[in-house]
N, C-alpha and C positions, 0 to 999 in steps of 0.2 A: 429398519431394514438391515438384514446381514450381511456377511459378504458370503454367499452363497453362486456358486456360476459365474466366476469372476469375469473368465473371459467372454461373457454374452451379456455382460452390465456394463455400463457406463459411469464413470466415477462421476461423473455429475448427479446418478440418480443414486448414489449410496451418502454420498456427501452435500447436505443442505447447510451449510453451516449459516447463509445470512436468518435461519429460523430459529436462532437463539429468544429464546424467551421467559425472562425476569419476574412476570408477574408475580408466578406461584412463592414465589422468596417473599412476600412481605407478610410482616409479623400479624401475626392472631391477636383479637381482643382478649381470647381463655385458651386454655389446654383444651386438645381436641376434646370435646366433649361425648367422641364411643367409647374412650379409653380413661378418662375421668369426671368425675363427678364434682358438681360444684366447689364442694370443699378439698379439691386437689387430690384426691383418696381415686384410686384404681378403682372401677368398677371391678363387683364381685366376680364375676361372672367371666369377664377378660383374665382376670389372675389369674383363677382356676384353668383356663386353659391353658396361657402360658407357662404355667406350671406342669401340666400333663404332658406338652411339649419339649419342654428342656428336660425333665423326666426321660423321656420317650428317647431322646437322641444320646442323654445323657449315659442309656444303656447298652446305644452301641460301638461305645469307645471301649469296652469291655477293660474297664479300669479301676473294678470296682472293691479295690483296697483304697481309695481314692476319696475324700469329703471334698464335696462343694462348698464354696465357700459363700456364697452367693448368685444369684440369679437377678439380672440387672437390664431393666430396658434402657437404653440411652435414645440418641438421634434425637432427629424433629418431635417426634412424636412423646419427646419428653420434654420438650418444650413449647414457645408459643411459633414455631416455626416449621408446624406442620402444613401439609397441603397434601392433594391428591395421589401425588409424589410419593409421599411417606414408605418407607418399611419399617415394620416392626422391629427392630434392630435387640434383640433377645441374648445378652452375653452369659454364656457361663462363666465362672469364677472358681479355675483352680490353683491350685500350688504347683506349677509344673514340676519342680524339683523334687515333690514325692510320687512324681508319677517315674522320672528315671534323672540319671542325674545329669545327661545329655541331653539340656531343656531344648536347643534347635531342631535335633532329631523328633523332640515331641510337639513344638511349635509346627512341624513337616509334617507328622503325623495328624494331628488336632486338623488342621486348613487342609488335609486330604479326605477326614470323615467329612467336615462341612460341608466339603464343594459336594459330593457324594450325594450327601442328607438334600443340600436344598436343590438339588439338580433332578432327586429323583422323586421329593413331594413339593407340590402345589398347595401348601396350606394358607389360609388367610384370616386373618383373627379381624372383622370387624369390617371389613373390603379390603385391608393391608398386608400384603404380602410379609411373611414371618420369614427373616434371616439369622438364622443360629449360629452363633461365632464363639468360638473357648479362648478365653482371655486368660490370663497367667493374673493372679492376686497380686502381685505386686508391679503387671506393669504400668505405666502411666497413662491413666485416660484422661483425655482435654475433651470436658462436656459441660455446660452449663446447666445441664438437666439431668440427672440420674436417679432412677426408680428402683428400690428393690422390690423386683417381686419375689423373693422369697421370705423378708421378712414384713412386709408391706408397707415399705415406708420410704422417702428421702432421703438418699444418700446425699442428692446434690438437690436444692429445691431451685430450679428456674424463676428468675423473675425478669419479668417482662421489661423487654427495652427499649427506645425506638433508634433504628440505624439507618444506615444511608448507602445504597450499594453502589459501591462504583462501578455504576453499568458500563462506561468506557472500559477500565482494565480491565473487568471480567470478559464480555466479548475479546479486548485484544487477544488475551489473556488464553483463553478459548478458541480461538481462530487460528491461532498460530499454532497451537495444536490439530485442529483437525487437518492445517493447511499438511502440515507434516504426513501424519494420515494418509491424505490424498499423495503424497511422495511415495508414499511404502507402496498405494497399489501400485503405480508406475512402477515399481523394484521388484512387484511381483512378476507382473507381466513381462518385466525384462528378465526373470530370471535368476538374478542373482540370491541366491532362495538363504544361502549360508552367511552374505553383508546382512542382508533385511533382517535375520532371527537376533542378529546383536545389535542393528540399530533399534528394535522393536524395546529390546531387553533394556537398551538405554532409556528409552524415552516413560518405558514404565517406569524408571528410577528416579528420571527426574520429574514429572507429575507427581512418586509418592513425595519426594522433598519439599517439590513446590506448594503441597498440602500442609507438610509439615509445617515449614517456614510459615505459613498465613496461621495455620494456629495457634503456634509459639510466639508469634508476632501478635496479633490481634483477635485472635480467638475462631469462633464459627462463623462472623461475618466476615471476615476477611476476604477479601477478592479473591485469592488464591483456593481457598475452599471451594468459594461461591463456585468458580471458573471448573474445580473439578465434579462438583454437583451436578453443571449443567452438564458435563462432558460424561458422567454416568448415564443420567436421566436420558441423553440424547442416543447412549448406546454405543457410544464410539469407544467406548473402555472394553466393553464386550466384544467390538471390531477388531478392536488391536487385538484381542486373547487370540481370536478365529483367527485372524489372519498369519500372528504367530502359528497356531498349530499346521495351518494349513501352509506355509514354508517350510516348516519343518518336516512333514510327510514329503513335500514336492524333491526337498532337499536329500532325504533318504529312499526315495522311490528310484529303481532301475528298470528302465523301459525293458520289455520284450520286445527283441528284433528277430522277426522269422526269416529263415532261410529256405529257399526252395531247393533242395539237390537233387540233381540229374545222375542218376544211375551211369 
């Protein structure tokens, strides 16, 4: 549910957070088996598409004195911790620094076509929602699993392991995020449209660290991932976006007041 007609919803029915649920986090016997084949090898069939795909997006970065340097699936789905959940998680691989030499501006530019691209197709490779990201060649990725699909092979080969989530932290962990959440709509409806767009702006900063820290620390199972997993999956990551934007319209919107004059 979005936040959508704020004021004719009830933050109780946009906010479920005791519905946190674990299940889908537990580890696979194999690799999905739509997306490989017994011997760990990409189905034919799969490649070829996500290769037509990252192609496809690839030409309309319009960048094209530019090599790729690779084409790389990571997430669950390259590992044994996939589930229903999954995105195809589909990374480009360039040099940002031969794209211009002010790599922020084009890190700004890259995550402006993206949101763009997956905003305006629906594509699904296998029932899996396909998410296209341009990654810089040299920045550091934390994955236990990494596929090239462009030269068909293991960059990182996943092996399976068995872990133990700490369901405690993760709900804390989780909860005390969406409790937040439910603060902000209060701040909307009070009002304060210009506090809320920088408290919003913080708390995405610390959710990104809090991610960080669990994977520098202990990798993809770490509570702190798990805990932002669930807060994706649950859509509350996408609440916060909406409901930033929608402070921020509220925040620069000037009412029309009419006046009636008597001649």
């Amino acid at each position: 549910m979005k936040f959508n007609n704020l004021e004719e919803q009830e933050v109780n029915d946009l906010i479920e957070k005791e519905n946190i649920d674990l299940s889908s986090f537990k580890i696979k016997d194999t690799l999905n088996p739509k997306i490989f084949d017994r011997e760990q090898e990409m189905h034919k069939d799969v490649r070829t598409r996500l290769l037509m795909i990252a192609d496809d997006f690839f030409e309309t970065l319009d960048i094209g004195w530019v090599e790729i340097d690779d084409i790389i699936l990571t997430g669950s789905l390259a590992n044994y911790n996939w589930s229903r959940f999954s995105d195809v998680d589909l990374h480009i691989l360039v040099d940002f620094g031969d794209v211009d030499e002010n790599e922020e501006l084009v890190r700004s530019y890259f995550n402006s076509k993206k949101n763009l691209w997956n905003e305006k197709h629906n594509i699904t490779v296998k029932g899996y929602d396909v998410e296209l990201y341009v990654q810089d060649t040299d920045e550091p990725h934390v994955a236990s699993g990494v596929y090239s699909v462009m030269w068909d092979k293991w960059n990182v080969k996943p092996e399976r392991e068995n872990f133990k989530i700490d369901t405690k932290k993760v709900k804390e962990k989780a909860n005390s995020i969406i409790d937040t959440i439910k603060h902000f709509y209060d701040m909307y409806k009070g009002g304060d449209y210009d506090k809320l767009i920088r408290s919003i702006k913080s708390l995405k900063e610390k959710i990104k660290k809090m991610r960080q820290t669990g994977l520098d620390r202990e990798g993809e199972y770490s509570y702190e991932n798990i805990a932002f997993k669930v807060l994706r999956r649950m859509e509350f990551l996408d609440k916060l976006s909406e409901l930033e934007t929608l402070a921020y319209d509220k925040s620069l919107t000037l009412d029309e007041s009419i006046r009636f004059l008597k001649n």
